[in-house]
C-alpha positions in Angstrom: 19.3 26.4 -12.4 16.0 24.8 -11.7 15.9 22.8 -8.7 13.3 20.0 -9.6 10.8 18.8 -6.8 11.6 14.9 -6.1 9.2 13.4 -3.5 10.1 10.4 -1.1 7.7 9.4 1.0 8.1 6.0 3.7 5.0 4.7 5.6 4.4 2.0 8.2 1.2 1.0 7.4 -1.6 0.1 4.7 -3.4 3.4 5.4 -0.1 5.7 5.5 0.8 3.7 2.3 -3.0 4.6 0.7 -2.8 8.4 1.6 0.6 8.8 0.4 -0.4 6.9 -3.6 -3.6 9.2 -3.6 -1.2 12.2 -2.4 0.9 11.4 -5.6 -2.0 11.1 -7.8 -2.8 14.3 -6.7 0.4 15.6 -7.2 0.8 14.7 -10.8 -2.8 15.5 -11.4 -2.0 19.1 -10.0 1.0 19.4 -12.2 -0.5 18.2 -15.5 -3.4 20.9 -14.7 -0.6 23.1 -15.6 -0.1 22.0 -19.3 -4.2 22.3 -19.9 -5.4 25.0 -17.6 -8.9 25.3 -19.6 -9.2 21.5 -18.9 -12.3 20.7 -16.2 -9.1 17.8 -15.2 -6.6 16.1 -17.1 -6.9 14.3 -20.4 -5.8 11.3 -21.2 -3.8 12.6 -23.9 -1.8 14.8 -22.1 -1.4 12.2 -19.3 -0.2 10.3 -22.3 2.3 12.6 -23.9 3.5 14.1 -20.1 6.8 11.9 -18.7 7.0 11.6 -15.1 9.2 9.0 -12.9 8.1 6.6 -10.9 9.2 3.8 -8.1 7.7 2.1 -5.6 8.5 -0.8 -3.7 6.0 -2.3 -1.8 6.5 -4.7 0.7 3.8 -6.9 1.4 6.1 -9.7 3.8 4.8 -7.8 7.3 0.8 -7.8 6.2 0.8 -11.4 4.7 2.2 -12.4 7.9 -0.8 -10.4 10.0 -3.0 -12.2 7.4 -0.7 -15.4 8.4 -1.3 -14.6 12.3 -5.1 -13.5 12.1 -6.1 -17.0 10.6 -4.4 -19.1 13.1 -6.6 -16.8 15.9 -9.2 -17.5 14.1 -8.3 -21.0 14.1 -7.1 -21.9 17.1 -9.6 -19.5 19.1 -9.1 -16.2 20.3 -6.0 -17.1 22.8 -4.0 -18.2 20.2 -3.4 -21.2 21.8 -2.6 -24.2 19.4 -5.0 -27.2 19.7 -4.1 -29.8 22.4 -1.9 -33.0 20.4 -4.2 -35.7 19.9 -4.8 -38.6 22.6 -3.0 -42.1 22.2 -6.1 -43.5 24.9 -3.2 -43.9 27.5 -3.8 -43.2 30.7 -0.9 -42.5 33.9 
């Protein structure tokens, strides 16, 4: 019995998350080398014809709400304070 390789990766962060998809490209383009040794790389036919399983889940909530924070420094200056509530001309 053939134990087949399954690969499971988790990352924390856009960069993590970019290595890891360029590490699975790699990984399917090292294993479809396999099928076509002669081949310079893969071709798109035997990418094609070659089925492989796939699943990601990509959670975007924790960067859209860096994106979300970002603008408000970038609004409200670099304190992050929020802008002072308008005047009513009353005085104390």
């Amino acid at each position: 019995m053939i134990n087949l390789p399954i690969y499971e990766w988790t990352v924390g962060d856009a960069q993590e998350a970019e290595t890891v998809l360029k590490a699975a490209g790699n990984l399917i383009d090292a294993h479809l080398m396999t099928l076509d040794p002669s081949a310079p790389y893969p071709k798109g036919s035997v990418r094609r014809a070659t089925p492989v399983g796939l699943t990601i889940r990509l959670d975007l909530g924790p960067m859209l709400a860096a994106i979300r924070e970002a603008a408000e420094v970038r609004q409200h200056g670099e304190d992050n304070t929020p802008p002072a509530a308008p005047s009513t001309g009353a005085t104390s």
